[in-house]
MIMAR-847437 format. One line per field, with one value per residue: residue number from 1; residue in one letter; x, y, z of N, C-alpha, C, O, CB in turn. Coordinates in nm, 3 decimals. Glycine has a CB too. Example, Ala and Ser with C-alpha at 12.3 -4.5 7.8 and 13.67 -1.06 7.14 Angstrom:
i = 1  2
aa = A  S
n.px = 1.319  1.285
n.py = -0.569  -0.225
n.pz = 0.780  0.708
ca.px = 1.230  1.367
ca.py = -0.450  -0.106
ca.pz = 0.780  0.714
c.px = 1.320  1.290
c.py = -0.330  0.003
c.pz = 0.780  0.787
o.px = 1.424  1.341
o.py = -0.332  0.114
o.pz = 0.846  0.804
cb.px = 1.131  1.408
cb.py = -0.447  -0.060
cb.pz = 0.905  0.572
! end
This chain:
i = 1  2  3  4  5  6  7  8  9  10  11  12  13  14  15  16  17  18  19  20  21  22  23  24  25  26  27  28  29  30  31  32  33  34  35  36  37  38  39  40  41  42  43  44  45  46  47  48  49  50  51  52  53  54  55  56  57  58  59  60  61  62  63  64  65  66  67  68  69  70  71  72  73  74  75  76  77  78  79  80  81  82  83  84  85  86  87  88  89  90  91  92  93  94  95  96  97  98  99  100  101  102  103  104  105  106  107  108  109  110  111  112  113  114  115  116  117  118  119  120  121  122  123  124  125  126  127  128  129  130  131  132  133  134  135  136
aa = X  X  X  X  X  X  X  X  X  X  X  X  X  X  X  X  X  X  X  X  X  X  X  X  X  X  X  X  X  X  X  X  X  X  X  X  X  X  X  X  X  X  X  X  X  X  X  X  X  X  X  X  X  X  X  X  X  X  X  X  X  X  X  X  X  X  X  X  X  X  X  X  X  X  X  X  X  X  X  X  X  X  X  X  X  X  X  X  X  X  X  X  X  X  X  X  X  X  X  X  X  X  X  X  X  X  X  X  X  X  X  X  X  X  X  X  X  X  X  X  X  X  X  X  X  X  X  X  X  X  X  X  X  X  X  X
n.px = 0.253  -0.010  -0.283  -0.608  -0.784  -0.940  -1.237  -1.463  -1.555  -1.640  -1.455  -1.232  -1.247  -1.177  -0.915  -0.596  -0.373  -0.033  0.244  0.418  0.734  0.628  0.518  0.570  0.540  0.304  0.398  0.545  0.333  0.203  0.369  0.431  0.160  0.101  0.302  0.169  -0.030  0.104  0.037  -0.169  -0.161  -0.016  0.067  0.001  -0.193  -0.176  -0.447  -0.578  -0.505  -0.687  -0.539  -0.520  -0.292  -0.061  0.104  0.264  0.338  0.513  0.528  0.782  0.838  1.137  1.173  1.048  0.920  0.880  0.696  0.649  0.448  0.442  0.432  0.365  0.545  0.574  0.461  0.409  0.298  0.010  -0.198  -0.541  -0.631  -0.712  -0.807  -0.784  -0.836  -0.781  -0.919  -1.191  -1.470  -1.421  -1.324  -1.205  -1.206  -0.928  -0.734  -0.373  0.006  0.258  0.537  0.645  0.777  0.894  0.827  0.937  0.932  1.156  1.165  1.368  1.264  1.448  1.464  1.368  1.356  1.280  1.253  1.009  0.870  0.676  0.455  0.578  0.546  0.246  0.139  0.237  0.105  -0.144  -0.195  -0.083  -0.332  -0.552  -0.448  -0.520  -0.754  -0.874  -1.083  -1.047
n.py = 2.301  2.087  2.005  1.983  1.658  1.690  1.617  1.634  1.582  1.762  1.931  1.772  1.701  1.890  1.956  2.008  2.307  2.399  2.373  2.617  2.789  2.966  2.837  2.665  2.657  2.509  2.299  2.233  2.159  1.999  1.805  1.761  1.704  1.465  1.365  1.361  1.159  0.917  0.699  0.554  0.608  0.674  0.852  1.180  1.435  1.770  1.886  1.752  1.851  2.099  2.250  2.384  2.243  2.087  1.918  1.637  1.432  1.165  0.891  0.685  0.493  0.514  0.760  1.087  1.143  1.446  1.536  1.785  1.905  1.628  1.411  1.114  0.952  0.712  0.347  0.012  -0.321  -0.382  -0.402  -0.552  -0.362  -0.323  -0.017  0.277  0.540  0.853  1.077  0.975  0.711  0.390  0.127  0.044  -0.016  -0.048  0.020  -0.031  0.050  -0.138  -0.090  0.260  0.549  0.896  1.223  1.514  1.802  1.826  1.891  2.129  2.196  2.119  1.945  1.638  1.267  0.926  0.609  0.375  0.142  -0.123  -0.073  0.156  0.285  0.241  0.466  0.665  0.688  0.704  0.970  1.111  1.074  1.211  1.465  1.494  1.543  1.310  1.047  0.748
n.pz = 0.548  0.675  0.438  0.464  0.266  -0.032  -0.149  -0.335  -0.636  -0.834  -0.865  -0.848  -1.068  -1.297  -1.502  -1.412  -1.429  -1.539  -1.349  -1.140  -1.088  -0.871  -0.736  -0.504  -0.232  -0.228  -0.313  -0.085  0.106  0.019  0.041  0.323  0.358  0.225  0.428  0.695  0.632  0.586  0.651  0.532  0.272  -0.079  -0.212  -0.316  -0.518  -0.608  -0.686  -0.481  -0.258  -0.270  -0.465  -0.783  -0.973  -1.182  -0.990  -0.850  -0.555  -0.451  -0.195  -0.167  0.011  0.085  -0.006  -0.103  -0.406  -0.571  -0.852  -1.083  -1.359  -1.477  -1.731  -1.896  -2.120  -2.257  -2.227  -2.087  -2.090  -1.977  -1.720  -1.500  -1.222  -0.862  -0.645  -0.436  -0.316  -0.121  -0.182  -0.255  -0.217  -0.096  -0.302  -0.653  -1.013  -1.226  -1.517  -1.527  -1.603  -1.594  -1.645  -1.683  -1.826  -1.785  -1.792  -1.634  -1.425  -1.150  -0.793  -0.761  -1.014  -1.216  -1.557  -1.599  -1.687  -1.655  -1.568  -1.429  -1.206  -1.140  -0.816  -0.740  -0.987  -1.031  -0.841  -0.954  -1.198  -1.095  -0.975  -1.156  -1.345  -1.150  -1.182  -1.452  -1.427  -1.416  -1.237  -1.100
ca.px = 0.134  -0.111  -0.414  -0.751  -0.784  -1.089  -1.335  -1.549  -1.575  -1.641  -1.357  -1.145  -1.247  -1.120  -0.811  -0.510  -0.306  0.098  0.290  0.543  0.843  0.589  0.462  0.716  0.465  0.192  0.478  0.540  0.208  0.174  0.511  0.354  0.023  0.169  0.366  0.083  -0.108  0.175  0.028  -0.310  -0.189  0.131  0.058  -0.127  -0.179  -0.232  -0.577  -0.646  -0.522  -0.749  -0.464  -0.567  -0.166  -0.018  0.206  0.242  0.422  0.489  0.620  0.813  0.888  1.250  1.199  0.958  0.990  0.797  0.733  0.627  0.387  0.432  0.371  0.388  0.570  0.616  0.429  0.439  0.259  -0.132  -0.305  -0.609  -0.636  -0.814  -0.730  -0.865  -0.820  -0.800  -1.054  -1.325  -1.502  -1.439  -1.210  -1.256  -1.131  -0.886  -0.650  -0.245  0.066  0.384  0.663  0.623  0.883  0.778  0.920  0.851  1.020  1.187  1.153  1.397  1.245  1.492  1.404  1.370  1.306  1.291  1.160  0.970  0.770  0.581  0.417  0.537  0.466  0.105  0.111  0.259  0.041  -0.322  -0.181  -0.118  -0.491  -0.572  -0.419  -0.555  -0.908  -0.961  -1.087  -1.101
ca.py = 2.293  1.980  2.055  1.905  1.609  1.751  1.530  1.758  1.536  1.819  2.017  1.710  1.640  1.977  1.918  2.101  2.438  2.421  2.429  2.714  2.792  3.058  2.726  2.599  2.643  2.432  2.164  2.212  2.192  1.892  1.672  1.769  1.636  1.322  1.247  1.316  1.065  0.817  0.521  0.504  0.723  0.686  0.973  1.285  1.559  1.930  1.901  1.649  1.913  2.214  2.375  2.331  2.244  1.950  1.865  1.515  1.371  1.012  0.822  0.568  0.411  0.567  0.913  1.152  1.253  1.575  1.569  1.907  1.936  1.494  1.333  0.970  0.948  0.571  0.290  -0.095  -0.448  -0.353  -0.509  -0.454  -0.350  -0.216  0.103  0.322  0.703  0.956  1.157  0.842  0.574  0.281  0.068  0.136  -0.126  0.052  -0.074  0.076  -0.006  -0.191  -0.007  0.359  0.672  0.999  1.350  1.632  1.897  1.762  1.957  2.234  2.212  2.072  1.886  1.481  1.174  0.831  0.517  0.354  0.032  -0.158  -0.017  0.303  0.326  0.259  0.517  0.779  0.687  0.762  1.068  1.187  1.088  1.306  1.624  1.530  1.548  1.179  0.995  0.602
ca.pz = 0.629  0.651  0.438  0.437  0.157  -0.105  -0.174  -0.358  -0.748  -0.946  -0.870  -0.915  -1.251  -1.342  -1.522  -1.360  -1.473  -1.531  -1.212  -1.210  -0.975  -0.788  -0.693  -0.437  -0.112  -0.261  -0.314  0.089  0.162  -0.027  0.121  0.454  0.375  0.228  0.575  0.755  0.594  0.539  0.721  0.432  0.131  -0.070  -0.333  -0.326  -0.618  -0.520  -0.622  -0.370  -0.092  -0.327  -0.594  -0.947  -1.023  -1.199  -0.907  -0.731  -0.463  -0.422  -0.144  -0.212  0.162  0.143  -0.049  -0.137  -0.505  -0.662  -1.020  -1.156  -1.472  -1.516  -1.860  -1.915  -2.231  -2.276  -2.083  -2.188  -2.001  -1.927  -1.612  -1.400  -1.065  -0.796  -0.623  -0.340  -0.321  -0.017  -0.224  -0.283  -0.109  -0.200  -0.459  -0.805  -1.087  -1.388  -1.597  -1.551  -1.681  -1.568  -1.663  -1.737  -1.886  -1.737  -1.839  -1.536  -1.384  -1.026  -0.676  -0.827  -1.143  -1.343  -1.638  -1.556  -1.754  -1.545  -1.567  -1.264  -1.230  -1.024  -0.757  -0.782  -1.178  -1.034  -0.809  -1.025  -1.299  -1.016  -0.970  -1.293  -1.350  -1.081  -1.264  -1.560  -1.372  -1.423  -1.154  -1.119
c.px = 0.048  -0.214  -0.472  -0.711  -0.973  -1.120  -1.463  -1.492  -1.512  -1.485  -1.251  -1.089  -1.207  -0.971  -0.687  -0.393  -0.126  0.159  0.393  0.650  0.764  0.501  0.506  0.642  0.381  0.253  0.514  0.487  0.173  0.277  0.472  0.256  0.035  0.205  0.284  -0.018  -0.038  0.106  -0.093  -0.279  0.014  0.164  -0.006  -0.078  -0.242  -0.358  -0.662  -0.593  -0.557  -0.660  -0.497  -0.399  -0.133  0.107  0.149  0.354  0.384  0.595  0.622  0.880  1.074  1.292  1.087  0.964  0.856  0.779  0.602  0.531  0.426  0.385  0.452  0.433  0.543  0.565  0.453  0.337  0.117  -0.140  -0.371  -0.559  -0.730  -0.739  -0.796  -0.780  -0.872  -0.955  -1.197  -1.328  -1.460  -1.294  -1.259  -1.147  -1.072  -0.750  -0.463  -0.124  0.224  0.509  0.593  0.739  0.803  0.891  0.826  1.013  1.051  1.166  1.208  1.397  1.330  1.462  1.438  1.323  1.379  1.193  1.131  0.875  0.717  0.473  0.415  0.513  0.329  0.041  0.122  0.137  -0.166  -0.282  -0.153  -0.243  -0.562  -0.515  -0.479  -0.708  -0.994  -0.947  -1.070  -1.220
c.py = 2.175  2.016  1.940  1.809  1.639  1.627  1.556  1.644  1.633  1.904  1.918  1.673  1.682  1.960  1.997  2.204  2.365  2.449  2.487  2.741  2.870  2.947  2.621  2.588  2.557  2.315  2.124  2.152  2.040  1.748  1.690  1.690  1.526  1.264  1.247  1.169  0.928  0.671  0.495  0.576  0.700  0.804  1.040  1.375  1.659  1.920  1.867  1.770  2.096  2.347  2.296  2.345  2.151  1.969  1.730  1.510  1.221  0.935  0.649  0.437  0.475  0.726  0.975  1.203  1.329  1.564  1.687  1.889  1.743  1.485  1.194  0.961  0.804  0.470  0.139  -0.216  -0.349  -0.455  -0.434  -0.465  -0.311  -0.105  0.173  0.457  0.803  1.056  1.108  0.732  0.482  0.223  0.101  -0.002  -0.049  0.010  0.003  0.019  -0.068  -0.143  0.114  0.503  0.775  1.098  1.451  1.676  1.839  1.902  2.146  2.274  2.239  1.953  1.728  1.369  1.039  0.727  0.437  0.222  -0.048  -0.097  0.152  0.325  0.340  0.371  0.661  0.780  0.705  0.898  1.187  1.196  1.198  1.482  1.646  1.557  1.406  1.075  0.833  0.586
c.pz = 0.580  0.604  0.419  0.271  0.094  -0.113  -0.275  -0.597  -0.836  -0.994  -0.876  -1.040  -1.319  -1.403  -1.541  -1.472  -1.423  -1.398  -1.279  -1.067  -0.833  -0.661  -0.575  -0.244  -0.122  -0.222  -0.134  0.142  0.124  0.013  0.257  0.498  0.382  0.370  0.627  0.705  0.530  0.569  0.601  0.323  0.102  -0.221  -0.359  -0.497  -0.567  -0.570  -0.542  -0.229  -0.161  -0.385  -0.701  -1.009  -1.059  -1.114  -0.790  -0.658  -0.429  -0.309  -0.177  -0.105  0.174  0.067  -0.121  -0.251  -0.576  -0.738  -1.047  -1.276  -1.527  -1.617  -1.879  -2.069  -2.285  -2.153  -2.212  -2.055  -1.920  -1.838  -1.549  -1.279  -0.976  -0.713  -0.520  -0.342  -0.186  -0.069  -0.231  -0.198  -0.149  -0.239  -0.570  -0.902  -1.186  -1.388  -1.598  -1.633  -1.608  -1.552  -1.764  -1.739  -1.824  -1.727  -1.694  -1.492  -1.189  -0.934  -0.713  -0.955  -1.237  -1.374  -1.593  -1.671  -1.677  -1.618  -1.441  -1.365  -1.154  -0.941  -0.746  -0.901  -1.093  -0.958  -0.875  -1.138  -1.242  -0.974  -1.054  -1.359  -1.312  -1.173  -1.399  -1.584  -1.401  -1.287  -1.181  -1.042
o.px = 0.032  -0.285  -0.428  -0.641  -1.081  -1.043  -1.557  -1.386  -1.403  -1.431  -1.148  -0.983  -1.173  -0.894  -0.660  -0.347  -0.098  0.123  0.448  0.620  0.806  0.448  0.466  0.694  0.361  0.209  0.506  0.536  0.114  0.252  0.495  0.241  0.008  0.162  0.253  -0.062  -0.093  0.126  -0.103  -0.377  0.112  0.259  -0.098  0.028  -0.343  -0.429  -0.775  -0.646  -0.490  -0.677  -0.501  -0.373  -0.162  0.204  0.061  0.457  0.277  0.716  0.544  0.942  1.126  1.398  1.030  1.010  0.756  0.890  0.483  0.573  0.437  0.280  0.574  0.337  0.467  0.595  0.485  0.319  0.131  -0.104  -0.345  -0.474  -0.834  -0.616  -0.903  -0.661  -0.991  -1.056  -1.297  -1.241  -1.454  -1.183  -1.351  -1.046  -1.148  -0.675  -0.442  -0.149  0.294  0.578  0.525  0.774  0.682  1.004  0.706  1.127  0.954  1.154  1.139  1.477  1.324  1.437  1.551  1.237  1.497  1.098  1.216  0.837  0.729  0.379  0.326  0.431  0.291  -0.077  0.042  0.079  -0.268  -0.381  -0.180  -0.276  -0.622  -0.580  -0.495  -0.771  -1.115  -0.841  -1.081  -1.279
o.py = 2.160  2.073  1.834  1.856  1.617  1.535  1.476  1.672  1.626  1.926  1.972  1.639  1.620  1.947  2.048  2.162  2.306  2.550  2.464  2.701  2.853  2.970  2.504  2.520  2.501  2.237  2.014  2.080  1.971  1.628  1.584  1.630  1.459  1.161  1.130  1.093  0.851  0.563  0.374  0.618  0.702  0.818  1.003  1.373  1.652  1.956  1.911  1.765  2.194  2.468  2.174  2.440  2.066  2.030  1.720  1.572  1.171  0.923  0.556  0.334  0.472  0.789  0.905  1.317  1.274  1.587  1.665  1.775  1.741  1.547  1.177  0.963  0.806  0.481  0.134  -0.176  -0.268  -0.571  -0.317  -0.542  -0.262  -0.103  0.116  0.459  0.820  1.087  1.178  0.675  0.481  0.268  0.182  -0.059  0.027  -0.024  0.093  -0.057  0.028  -0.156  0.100  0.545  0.766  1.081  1.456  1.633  1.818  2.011  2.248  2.349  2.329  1.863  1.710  1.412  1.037  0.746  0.429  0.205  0.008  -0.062  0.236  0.416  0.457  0.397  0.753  0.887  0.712  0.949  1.306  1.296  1.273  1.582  1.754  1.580  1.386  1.032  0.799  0.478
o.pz = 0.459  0.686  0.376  0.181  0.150  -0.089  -0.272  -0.654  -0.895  -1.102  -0.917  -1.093  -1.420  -1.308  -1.649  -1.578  -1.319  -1.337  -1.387  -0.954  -0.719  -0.552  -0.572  -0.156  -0.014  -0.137  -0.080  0.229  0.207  0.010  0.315  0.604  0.482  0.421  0.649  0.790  0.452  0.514  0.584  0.264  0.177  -0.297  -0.432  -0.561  -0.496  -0.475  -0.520  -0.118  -0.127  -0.373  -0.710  -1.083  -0.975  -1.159  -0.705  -0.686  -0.395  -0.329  -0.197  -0.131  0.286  0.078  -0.205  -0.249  -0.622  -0.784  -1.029  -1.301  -1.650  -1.630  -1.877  -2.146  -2.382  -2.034  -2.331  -1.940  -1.828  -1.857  -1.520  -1.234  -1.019  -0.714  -0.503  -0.371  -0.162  -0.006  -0.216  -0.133  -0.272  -0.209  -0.584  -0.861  -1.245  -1.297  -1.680  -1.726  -1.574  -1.450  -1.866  -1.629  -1.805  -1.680  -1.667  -1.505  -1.117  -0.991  -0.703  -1.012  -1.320  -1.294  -1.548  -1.748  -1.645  -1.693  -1.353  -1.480  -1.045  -1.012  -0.744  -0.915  -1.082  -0.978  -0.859  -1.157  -1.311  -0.920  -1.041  -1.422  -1.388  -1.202  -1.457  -1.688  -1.408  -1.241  -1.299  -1.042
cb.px = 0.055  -0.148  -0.451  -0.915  -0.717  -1.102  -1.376  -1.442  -1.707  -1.765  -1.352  -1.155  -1.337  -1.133  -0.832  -0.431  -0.385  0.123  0.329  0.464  0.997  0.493  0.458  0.909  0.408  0.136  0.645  0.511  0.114  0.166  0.726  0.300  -0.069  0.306  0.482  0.024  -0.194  0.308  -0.046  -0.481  -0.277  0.215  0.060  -0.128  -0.231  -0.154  -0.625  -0.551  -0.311  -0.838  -0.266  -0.717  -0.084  0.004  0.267  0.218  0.423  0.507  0.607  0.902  0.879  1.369  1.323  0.936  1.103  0.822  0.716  0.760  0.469  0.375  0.388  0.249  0.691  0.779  0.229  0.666  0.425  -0.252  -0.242  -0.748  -0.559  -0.922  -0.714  -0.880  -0.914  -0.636  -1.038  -1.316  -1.633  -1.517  -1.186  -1.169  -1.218  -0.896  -0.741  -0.179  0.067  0.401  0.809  0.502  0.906  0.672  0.888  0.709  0.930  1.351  1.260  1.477  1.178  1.612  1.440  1.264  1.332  1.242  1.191  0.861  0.800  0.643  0.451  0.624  0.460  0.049  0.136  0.413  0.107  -0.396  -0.136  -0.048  -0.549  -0.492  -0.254  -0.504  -0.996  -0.910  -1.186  -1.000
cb.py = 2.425  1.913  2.161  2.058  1.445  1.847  1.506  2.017  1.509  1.908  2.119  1.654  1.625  2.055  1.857  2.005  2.617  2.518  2.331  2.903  2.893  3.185  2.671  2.762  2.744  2.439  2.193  2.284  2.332  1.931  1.718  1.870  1.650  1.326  1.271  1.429  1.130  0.832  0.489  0.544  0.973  0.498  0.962  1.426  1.543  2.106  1.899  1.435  1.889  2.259  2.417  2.469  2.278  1.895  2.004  1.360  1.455  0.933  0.858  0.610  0.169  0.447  0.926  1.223  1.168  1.681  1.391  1.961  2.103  1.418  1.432  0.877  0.997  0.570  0.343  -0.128  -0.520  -0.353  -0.609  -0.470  -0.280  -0.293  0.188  0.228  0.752  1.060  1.200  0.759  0.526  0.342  -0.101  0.388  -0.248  0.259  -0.082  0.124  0.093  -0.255  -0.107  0.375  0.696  0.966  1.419  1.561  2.076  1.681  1.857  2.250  2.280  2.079  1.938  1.462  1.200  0.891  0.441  0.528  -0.038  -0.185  -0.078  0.399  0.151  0.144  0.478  0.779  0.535  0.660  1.052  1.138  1.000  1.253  1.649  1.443  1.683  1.093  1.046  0.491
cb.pz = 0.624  0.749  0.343  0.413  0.182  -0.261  -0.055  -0.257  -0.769  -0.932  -0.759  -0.887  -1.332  -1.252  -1.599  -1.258  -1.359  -1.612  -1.080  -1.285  -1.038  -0.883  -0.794  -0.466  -0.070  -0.406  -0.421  0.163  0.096  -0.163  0.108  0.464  0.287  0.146  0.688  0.769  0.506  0.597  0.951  0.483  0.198  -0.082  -0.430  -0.142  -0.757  -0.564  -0.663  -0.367  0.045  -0.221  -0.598  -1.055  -0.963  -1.360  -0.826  -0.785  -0.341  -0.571  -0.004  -0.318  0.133  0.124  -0.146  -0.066  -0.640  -0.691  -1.152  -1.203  -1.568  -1.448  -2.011  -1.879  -2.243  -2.287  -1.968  -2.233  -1.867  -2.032  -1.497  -1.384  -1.030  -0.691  -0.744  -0.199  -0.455  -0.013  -0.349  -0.428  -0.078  -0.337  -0.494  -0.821  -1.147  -1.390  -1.783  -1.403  -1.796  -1.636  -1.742  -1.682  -2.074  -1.580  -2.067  -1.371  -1.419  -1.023  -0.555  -0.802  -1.155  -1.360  -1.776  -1.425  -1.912  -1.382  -1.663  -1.133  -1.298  -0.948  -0.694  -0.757  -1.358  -0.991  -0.728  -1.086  -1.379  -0.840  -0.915  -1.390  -1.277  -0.940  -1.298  -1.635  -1.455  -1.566  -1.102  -1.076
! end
């Protein structure tokens, strides 16, 4: 189901609870939202459509991938940027990383470790923000 994108700060800032397998509608709810909003948004986190869960979804123009409870193990090559968020007005300036390692549990929550870079590194890495209740 398409939900509403929050907007609501405080409750973003909150920094999200363990996703668990009971969790598997949220993730729906959330690859839904994403397509709807494909043409301006290429990565939501369930607190952006109001679950306090570390789960993102990122499209990547040819696949949608889930990651479960995300941690950035390993990142390398700092640069700024600017950035704009479904949840906030605006751009926002903050600093990400190039190439980044990232341990999470995939769609059927088995265990993952990947490396990504470019564009999507930057998107995975505003959405792990997001769970961790940090805004840009």
């Amino acid at each position: 189901m398409v939900k509403d994108i929050v907007k609501d700060t405080f409750f973003l800032s909150i920094p999200s609870e363990e996703a668990t397998m009971d969790d598997r509608q949220v993730i729906n709810d959330l690859i839904d939202t994403l397509r709807a909003n494909a043409d301006i948004c290429a990565g939501l986190a369930a607190n952006m459509i109001g679950v306090n869960k570390k789960i993102i979804a990122v499209n990547t123009d040819y696949l949608i991938i889930v990651m479960n409870n995300p941690v950035i193990v390993k990142k390398s090559k700092p640069y700024d940027t600017e950035e704009e968020c479904l949840s906030l007005e605006g751009s926002r300036s903050t600093t990400r990383y190039e190439h980044i390692e990232v341990e999470y549990l995939d769609i059927n929550f088995q265990k993952r470790k990947e490396k990504f870079s470019g564009w999507v590194a930057e998107i995975i890495q505003h959405e792990i923000d997001h769970c961790n209740g940090i805004l840009i």
